[in-house]
C-alpha positions, 0 to 999 in steps of 0.5 A, a space after each residue: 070722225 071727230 077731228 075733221 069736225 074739229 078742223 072745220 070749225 075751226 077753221 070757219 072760225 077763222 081761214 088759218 095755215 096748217 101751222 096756224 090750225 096746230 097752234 090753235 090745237 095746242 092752245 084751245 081746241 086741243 083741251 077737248 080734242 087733241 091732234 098731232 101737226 101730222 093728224 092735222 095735215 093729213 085730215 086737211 088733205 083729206 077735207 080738201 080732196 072731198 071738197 069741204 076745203 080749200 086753199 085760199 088763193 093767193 096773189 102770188 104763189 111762192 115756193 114754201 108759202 104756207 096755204 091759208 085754208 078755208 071751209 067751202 059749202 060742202 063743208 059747212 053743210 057736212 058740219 051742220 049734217 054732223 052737230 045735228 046728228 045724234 051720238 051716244 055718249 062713249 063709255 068712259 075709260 080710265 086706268 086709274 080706276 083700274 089701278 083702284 079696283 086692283 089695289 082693292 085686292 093687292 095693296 097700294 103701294 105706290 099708288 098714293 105718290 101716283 094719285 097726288 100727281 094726278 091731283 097736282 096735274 088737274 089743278 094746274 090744269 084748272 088754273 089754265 082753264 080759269 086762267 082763259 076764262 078771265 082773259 077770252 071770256 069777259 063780262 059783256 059779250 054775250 053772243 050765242 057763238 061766245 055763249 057756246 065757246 064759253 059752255 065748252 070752257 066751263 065744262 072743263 073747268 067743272 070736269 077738272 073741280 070733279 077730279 080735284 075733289 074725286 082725287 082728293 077723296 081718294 087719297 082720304 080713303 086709301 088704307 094705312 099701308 098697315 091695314 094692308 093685306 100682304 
């Protein structure tokens, strides 16, 4: 039930087109909570048809034009009734934990190549997140709605410093190909 909520805040941080919504997805939202053009197109439908949204309306309507949307009452109220509702953490999942576990008992080949990529992903992504912390998070502004934002960012950033050093300890750990059980 998340991506409605994503696209409703962000659209009552600023009214955009679908197109725009995808754009912004890929560039922000999408580092927490991604969606596909498709996703995002068919929940405005939905958001619309419930009466959270609306297309805004325009001077001239033109064949092709693209809809600039925006959160109606109805839809603020839903994501107000949605950030104050409690929700329990999901349990996490992840395959390479479960590579891990498995190579415990039939060896690592082909597991360190796989582990150093994954290093080499997070750090990238770390110089990213850093990277929009620099240029949308400078010193001075200090708003609750920046202060938030900015919480959001640093949670990634110290959840990509986690995996960088987790990875890295795990390639320090794995076994000598020699130590290996055949």
């Amino acid at each position: 039930m998340s991506l409605p909520h994503a696209i409703l805040t962000a659209l009552l941080e600023k009214p955009s087109s679908g197109l725009d919504l995808t754009r912004r997805f890929d560039k922000s939202i999408g580092y927490f909570w991604s969606a596909t053009h498709q996703q995002i197109y068919r929940e405005l439908g939905k958001l619309e048809a419930e009466g959270f949204i609306r297309a805004q309306p325009t001077e001239q309507p033109a064949r092709g034009q693209r809809k600039s949307y925006e959160v109606l009452p109805a839809g603020r109220a839903e994501l107000r009734r949605w950030t104050a509702a409690a929700q329990d953490p999901k349990p996490h999942r992840d395959a390479l934990f479960l590579r891990l576990r498995a190579a415990a008992v039939v060896g690592t080949a082909g597991l360190e190549a796989d582990l150093r990529r994954h290093l080499d992903l997070h750090r990238r992504q770390l110089a990213e997140y850093e990277e929009i912390e620099k240029r949308d998070f400078p010193p001075g502004d200090d708003s609750a709605q920046v202060r938030l934002q900015h919480l959001v960012l640093r949670a990634g950033i110290e959840l990509e410093t986690f995996w960088i050093q987790w990875l890295a300890e795990a390639l320090e750990k794995l076994p000598d190909p020699a130590e290996q059980a055949p």
